[in-house]
Every structure is written in structure tokens, then in C-alpha cells.
C-alpha positions as CSV (number, residue, x, y, z in Angstrom):
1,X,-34.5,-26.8,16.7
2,X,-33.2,-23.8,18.6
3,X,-30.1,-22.7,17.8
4,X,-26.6,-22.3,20.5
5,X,-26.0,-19.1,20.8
6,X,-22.6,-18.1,19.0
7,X,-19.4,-16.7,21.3
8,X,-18.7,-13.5,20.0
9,X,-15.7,-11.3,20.3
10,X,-15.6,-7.9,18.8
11,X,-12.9,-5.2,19.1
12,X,-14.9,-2.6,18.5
13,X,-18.5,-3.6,20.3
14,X,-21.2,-1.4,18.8
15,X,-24.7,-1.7,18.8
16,X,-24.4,-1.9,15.3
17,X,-21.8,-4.5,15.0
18,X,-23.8,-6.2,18.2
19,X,-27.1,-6.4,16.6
20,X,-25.8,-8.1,13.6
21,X,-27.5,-11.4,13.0
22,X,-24.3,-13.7,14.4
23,X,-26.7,-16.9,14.9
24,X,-27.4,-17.3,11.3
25,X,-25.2,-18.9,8.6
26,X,-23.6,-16.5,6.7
27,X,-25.0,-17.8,3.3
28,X,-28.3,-16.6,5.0
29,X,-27.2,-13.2,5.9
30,X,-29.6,-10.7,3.2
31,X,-30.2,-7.3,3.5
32,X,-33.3,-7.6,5.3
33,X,-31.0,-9.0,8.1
34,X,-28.3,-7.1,7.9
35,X,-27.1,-3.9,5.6
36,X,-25.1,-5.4,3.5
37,X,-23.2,-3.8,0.3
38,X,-22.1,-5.4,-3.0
39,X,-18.8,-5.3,-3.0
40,X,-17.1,-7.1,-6.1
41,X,-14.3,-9.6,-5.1
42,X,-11.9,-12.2,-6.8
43,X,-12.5,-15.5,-6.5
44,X,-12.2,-17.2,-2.7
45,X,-12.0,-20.5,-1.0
46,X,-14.4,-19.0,1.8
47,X,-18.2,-17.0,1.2
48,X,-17.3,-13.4,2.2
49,X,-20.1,-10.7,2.5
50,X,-19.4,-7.0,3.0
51,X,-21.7,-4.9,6.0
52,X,-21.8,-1.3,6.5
53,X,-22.2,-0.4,10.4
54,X,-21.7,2.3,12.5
55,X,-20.6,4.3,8.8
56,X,-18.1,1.8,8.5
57,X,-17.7,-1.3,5.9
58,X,-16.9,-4.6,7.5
59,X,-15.8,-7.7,5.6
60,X,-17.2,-11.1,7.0
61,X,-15.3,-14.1,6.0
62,X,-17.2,-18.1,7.0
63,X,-14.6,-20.5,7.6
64,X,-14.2,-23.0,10.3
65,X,-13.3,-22.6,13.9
66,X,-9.5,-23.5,13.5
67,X,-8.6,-21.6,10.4
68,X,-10.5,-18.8,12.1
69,X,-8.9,-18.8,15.4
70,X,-5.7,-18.9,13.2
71,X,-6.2,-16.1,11.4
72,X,-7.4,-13.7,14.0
73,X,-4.2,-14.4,16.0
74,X,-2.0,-13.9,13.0
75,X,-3.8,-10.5,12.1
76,X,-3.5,-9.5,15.5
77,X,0.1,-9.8,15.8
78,X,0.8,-8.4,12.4
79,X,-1.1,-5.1,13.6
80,X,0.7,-5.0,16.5
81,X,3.9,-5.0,14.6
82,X,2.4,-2.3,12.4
83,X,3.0,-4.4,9.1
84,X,0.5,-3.6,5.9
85,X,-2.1,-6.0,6.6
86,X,-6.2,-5.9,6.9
87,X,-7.1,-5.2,11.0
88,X,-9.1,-7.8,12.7
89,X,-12.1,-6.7,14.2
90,X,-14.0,-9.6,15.9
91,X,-14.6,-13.6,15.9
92,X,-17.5,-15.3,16.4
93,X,-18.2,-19.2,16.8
94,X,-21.2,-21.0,15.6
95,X,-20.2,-24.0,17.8
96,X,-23.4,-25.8,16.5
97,X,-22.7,-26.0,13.1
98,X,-18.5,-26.2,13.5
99,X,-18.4,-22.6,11.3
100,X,-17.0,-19.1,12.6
101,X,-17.1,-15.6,11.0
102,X,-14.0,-13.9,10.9
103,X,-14.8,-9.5,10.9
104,X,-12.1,-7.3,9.3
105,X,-11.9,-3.9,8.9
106,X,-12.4,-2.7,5.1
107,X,-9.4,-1.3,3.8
108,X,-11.0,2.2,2.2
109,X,-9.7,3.3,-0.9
110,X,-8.4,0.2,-2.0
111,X,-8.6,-1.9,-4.9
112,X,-7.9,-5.8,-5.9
113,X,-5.6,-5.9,-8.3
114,X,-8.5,-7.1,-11.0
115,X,-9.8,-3.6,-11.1
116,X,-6.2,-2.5,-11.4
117,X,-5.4,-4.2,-14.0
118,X,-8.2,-3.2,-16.2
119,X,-7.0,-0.1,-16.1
120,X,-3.1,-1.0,-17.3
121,X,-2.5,-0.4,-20.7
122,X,-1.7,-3.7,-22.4
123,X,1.3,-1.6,-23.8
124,X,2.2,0.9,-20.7
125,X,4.4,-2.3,-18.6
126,X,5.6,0.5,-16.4
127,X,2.3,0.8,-14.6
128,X,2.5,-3.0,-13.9
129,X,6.0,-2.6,-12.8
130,X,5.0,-1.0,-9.9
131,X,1.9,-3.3,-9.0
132,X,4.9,-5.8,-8.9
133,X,7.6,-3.7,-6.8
134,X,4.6,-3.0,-4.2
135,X,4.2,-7.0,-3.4
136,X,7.8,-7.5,-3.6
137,X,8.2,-4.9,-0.9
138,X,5.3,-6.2,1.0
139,X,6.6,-9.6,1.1
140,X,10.2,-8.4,2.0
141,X,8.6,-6.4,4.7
142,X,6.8,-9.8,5.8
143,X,9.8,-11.8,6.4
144,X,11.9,-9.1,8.1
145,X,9.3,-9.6,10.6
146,X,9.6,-13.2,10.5
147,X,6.6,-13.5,8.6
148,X,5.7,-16.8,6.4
149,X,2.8,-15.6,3.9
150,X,2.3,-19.3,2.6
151,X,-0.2,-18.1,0.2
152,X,1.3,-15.1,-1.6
153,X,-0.7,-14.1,-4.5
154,X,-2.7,-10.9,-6.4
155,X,-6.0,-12.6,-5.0
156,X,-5.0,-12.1,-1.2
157,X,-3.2,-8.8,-1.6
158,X,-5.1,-5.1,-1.8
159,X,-4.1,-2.3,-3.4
160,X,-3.9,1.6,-2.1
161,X,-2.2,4.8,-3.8
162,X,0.8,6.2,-1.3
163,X,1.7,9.2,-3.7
164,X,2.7,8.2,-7.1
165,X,3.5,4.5,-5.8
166,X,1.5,1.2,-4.6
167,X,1.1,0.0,-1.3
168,X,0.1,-3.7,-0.7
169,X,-1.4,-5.1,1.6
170,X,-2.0,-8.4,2.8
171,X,-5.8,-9.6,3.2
172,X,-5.4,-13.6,3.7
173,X,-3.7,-14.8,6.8
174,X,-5.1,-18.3,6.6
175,X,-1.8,-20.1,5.7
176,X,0.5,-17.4,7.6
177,X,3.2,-18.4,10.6
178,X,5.0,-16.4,12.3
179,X,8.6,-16.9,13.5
180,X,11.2,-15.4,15.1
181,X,13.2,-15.3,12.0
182,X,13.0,-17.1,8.5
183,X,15.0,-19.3,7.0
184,X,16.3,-18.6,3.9
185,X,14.6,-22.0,2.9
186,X,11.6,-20.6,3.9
187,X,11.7,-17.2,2.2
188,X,12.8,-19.1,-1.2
189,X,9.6,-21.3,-0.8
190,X,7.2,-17.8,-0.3
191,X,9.2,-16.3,-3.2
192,X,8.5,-19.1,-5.2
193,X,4.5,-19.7,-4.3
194,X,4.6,-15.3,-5.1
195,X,5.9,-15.8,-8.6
196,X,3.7,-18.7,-9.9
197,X,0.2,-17.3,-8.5
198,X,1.4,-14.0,-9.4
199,X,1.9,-15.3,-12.9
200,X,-0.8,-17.6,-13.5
201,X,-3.2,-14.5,-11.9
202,X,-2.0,-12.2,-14.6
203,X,-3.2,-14.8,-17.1
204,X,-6.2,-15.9,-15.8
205,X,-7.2,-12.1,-15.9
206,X,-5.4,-11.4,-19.1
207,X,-7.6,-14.1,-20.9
208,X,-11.4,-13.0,-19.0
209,X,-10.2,-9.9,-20.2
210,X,-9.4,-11.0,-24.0
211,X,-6.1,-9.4,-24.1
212,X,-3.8,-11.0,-26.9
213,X,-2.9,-14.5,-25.4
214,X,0.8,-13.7,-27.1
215,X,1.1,-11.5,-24.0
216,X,1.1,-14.4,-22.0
217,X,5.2,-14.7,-22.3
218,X,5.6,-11.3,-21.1
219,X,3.1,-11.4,-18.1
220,X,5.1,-14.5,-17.3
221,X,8.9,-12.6,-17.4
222,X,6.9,-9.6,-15.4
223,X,6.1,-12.2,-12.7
224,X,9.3,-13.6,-12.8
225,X,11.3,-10.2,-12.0
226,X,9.4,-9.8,-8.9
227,X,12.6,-12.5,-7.3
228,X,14.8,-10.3,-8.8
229,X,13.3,-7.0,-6.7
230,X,12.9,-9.0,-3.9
231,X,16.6,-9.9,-3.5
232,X,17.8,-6.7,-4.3
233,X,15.7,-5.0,-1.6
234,X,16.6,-8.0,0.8
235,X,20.3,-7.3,0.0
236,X,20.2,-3.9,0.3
237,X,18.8,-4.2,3.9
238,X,20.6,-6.7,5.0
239,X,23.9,-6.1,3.4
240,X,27.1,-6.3,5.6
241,X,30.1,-4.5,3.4
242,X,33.2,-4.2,4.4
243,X,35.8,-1.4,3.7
244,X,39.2,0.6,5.2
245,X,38.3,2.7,8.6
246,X,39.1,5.6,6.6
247,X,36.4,5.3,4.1
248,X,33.5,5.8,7.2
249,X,32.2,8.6,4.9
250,X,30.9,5.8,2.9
251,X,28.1,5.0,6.0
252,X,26.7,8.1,5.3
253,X,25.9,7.0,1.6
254,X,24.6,3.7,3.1
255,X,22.1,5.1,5.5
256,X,21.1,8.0,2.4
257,X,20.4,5.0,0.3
258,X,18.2,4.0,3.3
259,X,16.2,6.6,3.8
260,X,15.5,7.4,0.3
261,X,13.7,4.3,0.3
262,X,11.7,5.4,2.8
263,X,13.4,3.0,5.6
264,X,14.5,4.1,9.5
265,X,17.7,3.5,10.3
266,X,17.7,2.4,14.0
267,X,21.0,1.7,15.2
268,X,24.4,1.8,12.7
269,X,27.4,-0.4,14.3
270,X,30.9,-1.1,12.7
271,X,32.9,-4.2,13.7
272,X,37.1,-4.7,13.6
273,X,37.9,-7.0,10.7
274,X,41.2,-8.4,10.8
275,X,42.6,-5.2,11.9
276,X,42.2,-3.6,9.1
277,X,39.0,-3.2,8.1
278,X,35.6,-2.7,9.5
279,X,32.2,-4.1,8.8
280,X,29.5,-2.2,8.5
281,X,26.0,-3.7,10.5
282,X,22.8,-0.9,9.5
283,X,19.5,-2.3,11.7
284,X,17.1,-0.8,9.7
285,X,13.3,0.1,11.5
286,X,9.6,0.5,9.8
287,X,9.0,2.0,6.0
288,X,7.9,5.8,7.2
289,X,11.3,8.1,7.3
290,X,9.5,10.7,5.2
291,X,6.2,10.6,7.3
292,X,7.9,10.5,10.5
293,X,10.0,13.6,9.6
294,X,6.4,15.5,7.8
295,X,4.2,14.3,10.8
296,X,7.1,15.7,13.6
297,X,6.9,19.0,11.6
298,X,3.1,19.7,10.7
299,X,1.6,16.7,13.0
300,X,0.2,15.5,9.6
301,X,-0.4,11.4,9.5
302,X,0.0,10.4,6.0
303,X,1.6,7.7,4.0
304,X,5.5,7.5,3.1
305,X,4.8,7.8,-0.3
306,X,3.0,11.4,0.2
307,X,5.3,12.5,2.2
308,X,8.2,12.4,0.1
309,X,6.1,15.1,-2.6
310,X,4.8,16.9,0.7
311,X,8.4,17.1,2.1
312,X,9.8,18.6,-1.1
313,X,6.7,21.4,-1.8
314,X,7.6,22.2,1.9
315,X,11.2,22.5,1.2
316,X,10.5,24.3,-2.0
317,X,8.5,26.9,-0.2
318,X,10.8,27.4,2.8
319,X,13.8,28.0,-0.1
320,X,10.8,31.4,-1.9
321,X,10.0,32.9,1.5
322,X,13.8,32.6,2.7
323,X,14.7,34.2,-0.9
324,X,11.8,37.0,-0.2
325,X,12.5,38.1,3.4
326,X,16.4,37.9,2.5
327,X,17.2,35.4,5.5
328,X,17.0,32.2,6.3
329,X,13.6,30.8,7.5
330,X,14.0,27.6,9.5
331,X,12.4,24.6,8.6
332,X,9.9,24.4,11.3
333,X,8.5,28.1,11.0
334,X,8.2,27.4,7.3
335,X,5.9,24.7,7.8
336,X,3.8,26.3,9.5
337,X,2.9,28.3,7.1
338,X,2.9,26.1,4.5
339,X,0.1,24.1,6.1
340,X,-1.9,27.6,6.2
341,X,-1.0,29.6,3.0
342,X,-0.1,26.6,0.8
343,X,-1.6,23.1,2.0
344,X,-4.7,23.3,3.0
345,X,-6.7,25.7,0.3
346,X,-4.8,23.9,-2.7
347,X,-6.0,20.6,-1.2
348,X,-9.3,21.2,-0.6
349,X,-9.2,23.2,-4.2
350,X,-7.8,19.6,-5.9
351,X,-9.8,17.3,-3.7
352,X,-13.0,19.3,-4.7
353,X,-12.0,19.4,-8.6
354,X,-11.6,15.6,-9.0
355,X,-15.0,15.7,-7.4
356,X,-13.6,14.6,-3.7
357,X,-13.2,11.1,-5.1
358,X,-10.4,9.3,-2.6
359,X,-8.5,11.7,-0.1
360,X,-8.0,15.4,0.0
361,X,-4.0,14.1,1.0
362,X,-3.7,12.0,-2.4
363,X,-5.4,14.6,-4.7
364,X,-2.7,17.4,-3.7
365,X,0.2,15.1,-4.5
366,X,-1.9,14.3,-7.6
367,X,-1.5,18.0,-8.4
368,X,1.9,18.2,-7.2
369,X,2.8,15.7,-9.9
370,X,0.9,17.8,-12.6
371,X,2.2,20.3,-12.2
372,X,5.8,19.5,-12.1
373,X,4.8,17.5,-15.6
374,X,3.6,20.6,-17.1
375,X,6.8,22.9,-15.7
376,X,8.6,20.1,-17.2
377,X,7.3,20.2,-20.7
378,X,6.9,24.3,-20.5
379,X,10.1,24.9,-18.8
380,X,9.2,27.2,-16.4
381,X,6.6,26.8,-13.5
382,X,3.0,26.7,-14.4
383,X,1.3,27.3,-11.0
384,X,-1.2,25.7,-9.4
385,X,-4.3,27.0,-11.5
386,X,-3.1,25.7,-14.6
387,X,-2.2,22.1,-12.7
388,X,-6.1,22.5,-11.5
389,X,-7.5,22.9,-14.7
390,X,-5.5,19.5,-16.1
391,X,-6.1,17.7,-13.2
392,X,-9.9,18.7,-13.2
393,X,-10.4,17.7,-17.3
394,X,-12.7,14.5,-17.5
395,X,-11.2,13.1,-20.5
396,X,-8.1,14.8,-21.6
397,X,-7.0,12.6,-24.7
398,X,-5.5,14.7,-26.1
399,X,-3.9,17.3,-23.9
400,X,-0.3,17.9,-22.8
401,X,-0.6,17.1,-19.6
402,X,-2.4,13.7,-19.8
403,X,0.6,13.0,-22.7
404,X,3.6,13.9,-19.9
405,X,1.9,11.9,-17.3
406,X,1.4,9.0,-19.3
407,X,4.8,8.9,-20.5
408,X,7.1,10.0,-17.3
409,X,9.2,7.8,-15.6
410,X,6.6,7.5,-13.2
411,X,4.3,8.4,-14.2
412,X,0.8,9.2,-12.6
413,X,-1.2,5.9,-11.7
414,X,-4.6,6.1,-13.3
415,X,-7.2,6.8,-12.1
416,X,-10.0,3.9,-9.8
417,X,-13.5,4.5,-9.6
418,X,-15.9,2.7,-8.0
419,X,-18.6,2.1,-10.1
420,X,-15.6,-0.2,-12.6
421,X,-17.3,-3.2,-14.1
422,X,-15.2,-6.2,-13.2
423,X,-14.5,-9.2,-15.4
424,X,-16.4,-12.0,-15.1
């Protein structure tokens, strides 16, 4: 029987992509047909296989036509609003056996939240508190774009370092809508669908794992407090307070609050109320204050979690030339020297002592965190060689600086490799 020949759209139409083998089933894809890598995944409704072409990795997900077509228009959108999601790269149709293949671009340097979680100590909830504020942000971030998830849960969401914080990201569209705005109805009912598969995830994995099942109570309150960031973020953002005409100083605190979160503040308007008072209306833009003001400076494109420590070594080495020449330096000359006297020899000395595992970008702000954990706890400034040296040991059990990471605030999120066995 010869076979129809499949409609194929790519986005980014190699030869490599191209010569993939598009006509066969996907559950027939090997790597004699194509160059595919093992890549170890949760469990799915859909077969997904992983390719590696053109020196990039490509995930391939089989579903049918309609769910397919879905997806790729909701994935589409959500890039073009610039929201944390996986990038579509192509559809193809296999009209003759009512399947498609759905191509997204691998997100590099990510992890599920399975591998994640392996590395959480059982006893360390802080680390688990931020897993949980990075999909509470990402769903917040969903509906301020009118964005119905639908299927909100650990399984459909990938994890990158920003910093010393989480990113999420969303990787299933199948169930997502998009709307010009949601109804409060509607974000309850995501909230809710978050909560439960976030809890019953956390079990699931707790269990394959073996972890005391008496943990299972606090794994379920951990779940639960992702409503409670999500409404305080929500409120924050869209939070309307009134107060007299004479307190306008207090805008100033509003739009600080802002940007310390990272957050844009487009457009700040204040409305008569009653006469007397005013009301304060804050439209608020995309999550990348700090990386806007870094990238306008240095023309560096990094995440708004990196820019924050990037912005303050910056501001912290403009404050020791000013003090050595005696004058001010402005803010833009500094960083320009920054980038060539500080930057880029320490990154490239902390990328290449962590063995240049993830980006040269993440393993400065890993040393930036370092060392201000060792200053800290020597009370004075360490410098960068002794931050090097901590940073570099393999297995530092017992040294001060893996003791001040592990218990600051913060905190410095451990360490991923690649070669992690996952649970069954």
C-alpha cells in the first residue's frame, strides 16, 4: 500500500528537519531513521520522541489532527505575546492514518520537575517553595494574557534557573484557550485544576521515590499555598487603592513594589473619587524590568532573574571606581568597564570551574551568590578567588560555604545534571 504523502509545515525548514522521515508513524521512528536522543520524560497522554538536527534538539509529540492544529495555534500566539511557553516549530499531517506530529523547540537547560524534586531535601521546604512560586507566577502571567491553561500541572510545566529563582514554563497547550480576558470563574477553575495535580504529582513522586508517606499532609498544604501566592500576586497587579491627592508620594512606593518584582510599569493613571480622593489605576507590562534596564546598558540578553545580581555587581563596581578616581562615574561608562575588567574573565573563570555545565550567564550569578554567602559569614569581602574555589569543590559536605548556601533565605538552588537517574 503506498502511503499519502504527509503536509508539512516547518518554521525553520532545514535539510535536516526536511529529511526527517515525516511519512512514518512515529512509534516507528528508530535511530536508524532518524537521530534520535533518549530523553527521560514524565508520563504523557501522547508518544513523544526527542531528535537532534541541525545541532538542535526537537521534541515530536503524535496526536491527532485537531488537537494538533490546536495546539500549534495556541503556541503560536503565546510566542507572539512573549509568554514562557515551549516555541512551536512545525506540523505535519498524516492524513492517511488521521495522526499529526506536532515539532517544538527543546527548551535547553531545563528540567521536569521529577528531576527537581529528587534533588529537594525532604527537610529543606524552602527549595520546594520556590518550584511553587515559579508556577504560581507562570499561571498568573497566563491569565493576565487571557490565557486558560485547562491542564495546569508539574507534568506539563518545565523548569529553568533565572538567577537564584525558577522560571516555568508551559509545555502542554492541548487544553489551552485563549480569550480576551478571563473570568474570574475561569481563573478559580485553573487555580483549582493547579492545586489538585500539583498535589497529587508531589505524591505520586514522593511515593516512586519512597519518601515517608507521613509527608503526604505537608506536600498537600505546600500545594495548597500555591492559591494563596496566586492571589497575592494577582492583587498586587491588579489592585486599585484609593488615598488623599496629597499622599501621591505613595505611587512611587506602588510602582517600586513593581519593579522589584521584576514587572514594567507601562502607563500609571489616577482617577477623581468623590472629590476627595483619587484612585490609583498601574497597567503593568512583561516580567523583564531588570533585563531591560542591564540589556539597554551592556546590550546583554539575559533573564530577569540574573539581572537583578548583574545589576547590583554593576552598581557595586561603579560605587569602587567612583570612590578611586574621587568623582562620580556615570552608570553607563561604568558598565562598560564592567563588562571588560569584571564580567567577562570571572564568567568564563566560573563557567569553566563548574566544568561549563549550563550557561557561562548562570555560573557568574552562581558565584555572585557565593561569594556574598562567604562575606556574610566572614564579615568582610572574600573576593572572587576564594568564591571560585567553593564554587569549583565537587562535594563540599562539609565546608562553610555549602553550609551558608544551604541555609540562606535563598538560598542557592542545587545543582541538575544530566546524567540524573529518574524514578521509575
Amino acid at each position: 500500500m503506498v502511503q499519502a504523502t504527509p503536509e508539512i509545515l516547518l518554521r525553520a525548514p532545514s535539510p535536516d528537519l526536511l529529511s526527517l522521515p515525516w511519512d512514518l508513524p512515529l512509534a516507528d521512528w528508530t535511530i536508524v531513521e532518524a537521530p534520535l536522543r533518549d530523553v527521560s520524560v514524565g508520563p504523557s497522554r501522547h508518544l513523544v520522541k526527542f531528535v537532534e538536527a541541525d545541532g538542535k534538539l526537537w521534541a515530536v509529540k503524535e496526536l491527532s489532527p485537531r488537537l494538533a492544529r490546536k495546539e500549534y495555534e495556541v503556541l503560536r500566539r503565546l510566542e507572539d505575546m512573549d509568554l514562557p511557553a515551549v516555541r512551536p516549530a512545525g506540523l505535519v499531517i498524516q492524513a492517511d492514518r488521521e495522526t499529526a506530529l506536532l515539532v517544538t523547540r527543546f527548551l535547553e537547560s531545563s528540567w521536569q520537575y521529577r528531576r527537581l524534586f529528587m534533588r529537594l531535601p525532604p527537610d529543606q521546604p524552602k527549595h520546594r517553595e520556590r518550584l511553587l512560586d515559579a508556577m504560581a507566577g507562570l499561571l498568573v502571567e497566563l491569565h493576565r494574557h487571557g490565557v486558560f491553561w485547562g491542564d495546569c500541572s508539574l507534568a506539563n510545566t518545565l523548569f529553568s534557573r533565572d538567577g537564584q529563582i525558577l522560571q516555568a514554563w508551559l509545555v502542554d497547550a492541548e487544553t489551552s484557550e485563549i480569550h480576551p480576558r478571563l473570568t474570574d470563574g475561569q481563573r478559580q477553575h485553573d487555580l483549582e485544576i493547579l492545586t489538585e495535580n500539583v498535589a497529587m504529582g508531589m505524591i505520586d513522586l514522593a511515593a516512586r521515590l519512597e519518601r515517608d508517606p507521613e509527608m503526604n499532609t505537608t506536600l498537600v498544604a505546600e500545594a495548597q499555598g500555591i492559591a494563596d501566592r496566586y492571589t497575592q500576586l494577582w492583587e498586587l497587579l491588579n489592585s486599585e487603592p484609593t488615598f488623599a491627592y496629597d499622599d501621591r508620594y505613595r505611587i512611587e512606593g506602588a510602582v517600586r513594589q513593581l519593579n522589584e518584582l521584576g514587572f514594567i510599569v507601562d502607563e500609571v493613571a489616577l482617577e477623581p473619587v468623590d472629590g476627595q480622593e483619587i484612585r490609583l489605576h498601574v497597567a503593568v507590562g512583561g516580567r523583564g524590568y531588570h533585563s531591560r534596564h542591564l540589556r539597554e546598558l551592556t546590550g546583554l540578553a539575559v533573564g530577569e532573574g540574573q539581572a537583578r545580581p548583574l545589576l547590583a555587581d554593576l552598581h557595586a563596581y561603579q560605587g569602587h571606581i567612583s570612590r578611586e578616581s574621587g568623582e562620580d562615574v556615570s552608570e553607563e561608562d561604568a558598565a562598560a568597564r564592567w563588562l571588560v575588567e569584571v564580567l567577562r574573565p570571572n564568567m568564563r573563570r566560573a563557567h569553566a570551574e563548574i566544568g561549563e555545565v549550563g550557561t557561562a550567564v548562570q555560573a557568574y550569578c552562581d558565584l555572585l551568590e557565593v561569594r556574598w554567602l562567604l562575606s556574610e559569614e566572614a564579615g568582610e569581602d572574600v573576593g572572587f578567588d576564594a568564591a571560585l574555589s567553593a564554587l569549583g569543590q565537587k562535594a563540599p559536605t562539609h565546608s562553610a560555604a555549602t553550609m551558608s548556601v544551604a541555609d540562606a533565605p535563598t538560598g542557592t538552588f542545587p545543582a541538575i545534571t544530566d546524567d540524573e537517574e529518574d524514578p521509575a
